[in-house]
C-alpha positions in Angstrom: -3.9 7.2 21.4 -2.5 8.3 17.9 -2.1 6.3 14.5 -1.7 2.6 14.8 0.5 2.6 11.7 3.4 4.6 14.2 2.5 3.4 17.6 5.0 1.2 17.1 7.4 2.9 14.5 10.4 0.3 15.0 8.3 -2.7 14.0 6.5 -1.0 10.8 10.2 0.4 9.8 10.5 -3.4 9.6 7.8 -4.6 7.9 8.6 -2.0 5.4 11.7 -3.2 5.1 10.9 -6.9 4.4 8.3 -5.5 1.8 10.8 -3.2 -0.1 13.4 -6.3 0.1 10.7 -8.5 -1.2 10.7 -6.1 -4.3 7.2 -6.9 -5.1 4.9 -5.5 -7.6 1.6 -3.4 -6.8 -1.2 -6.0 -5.1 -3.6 -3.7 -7.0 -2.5 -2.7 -10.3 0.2 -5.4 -11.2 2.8 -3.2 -12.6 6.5 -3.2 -11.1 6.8 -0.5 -8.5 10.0 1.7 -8.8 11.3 1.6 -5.2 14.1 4.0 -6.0 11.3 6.9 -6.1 11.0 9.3 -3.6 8.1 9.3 -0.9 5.5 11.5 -2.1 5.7 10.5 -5.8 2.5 9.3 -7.3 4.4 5.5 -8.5 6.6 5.5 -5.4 6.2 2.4 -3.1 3.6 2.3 0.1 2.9 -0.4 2.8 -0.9 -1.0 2.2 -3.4 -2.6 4.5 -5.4 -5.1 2.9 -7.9 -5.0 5.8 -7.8 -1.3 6.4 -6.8 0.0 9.7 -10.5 2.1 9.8 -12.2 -1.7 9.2 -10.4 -3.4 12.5 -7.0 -4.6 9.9 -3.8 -4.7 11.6 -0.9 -2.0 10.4 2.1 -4.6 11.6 0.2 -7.4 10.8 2.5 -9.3 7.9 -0.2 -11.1 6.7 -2.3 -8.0 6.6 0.3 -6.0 4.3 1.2 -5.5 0.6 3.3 -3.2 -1.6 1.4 -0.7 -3.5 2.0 2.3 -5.4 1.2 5.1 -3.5 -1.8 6.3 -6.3 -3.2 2.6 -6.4 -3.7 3.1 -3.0 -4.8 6.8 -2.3 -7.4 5.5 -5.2 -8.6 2.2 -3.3 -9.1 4.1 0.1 -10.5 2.0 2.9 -12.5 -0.3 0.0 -11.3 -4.2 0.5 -11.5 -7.3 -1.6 -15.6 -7.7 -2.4 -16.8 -4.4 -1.6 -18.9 -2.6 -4.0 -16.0 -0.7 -7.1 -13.5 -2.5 -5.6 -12.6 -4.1 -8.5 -11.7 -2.4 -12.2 -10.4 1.2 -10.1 -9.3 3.8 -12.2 -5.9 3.8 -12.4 -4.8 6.3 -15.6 -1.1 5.9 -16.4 0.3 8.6 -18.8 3.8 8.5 -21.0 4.8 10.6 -17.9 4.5 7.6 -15.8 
């Protein structure tokens, strides 16, 4: 059956798309996200589920998506809004970053 996120890789190349157009800033942190950054980078721009894909949330679901950067996210997991340390996550920004 495979990942839901590219079962349909046309459609969440668009959605991605519309988000990185959008230019919006992290839904968890707040900060601008540098979308010139490549994929991999700690600060570089991710589609993230706010109903996680392991908790029944849609991956192409519009309504279900937000920018993030990609540590915001690694750092939230599968947690959503009013689940126990959702709120007040770590996230530790250096000079570096």
């Amino acid at each position: 059956m495979g990942d839901p996120r590219t079962r349909n890789g046309n459609a969440r190349r668009k959605l991605r798309a519309r988000l990185r157009a959008e230019g919006r800033p992290c839904h968890i942190c707040g900060q601008p996200i540098d979308y010139s950054l490549p994929a991999g980078h700690p600060w570089c721009f991710e589609v993230d589920e706010i109903i996680p894909v392991s908790r029944g949330g849609s991956p192409l679901d519009y309504a279900n998506v937000d920018a993030a950067h990609r540590i915001c996210n690694q750092r939230r997991g599968n947690r959503m809004p009013g689940d126990e340390g959702a709120k007040g996550l770590p996230i530790v920004r250096t000079r570096l970053w």
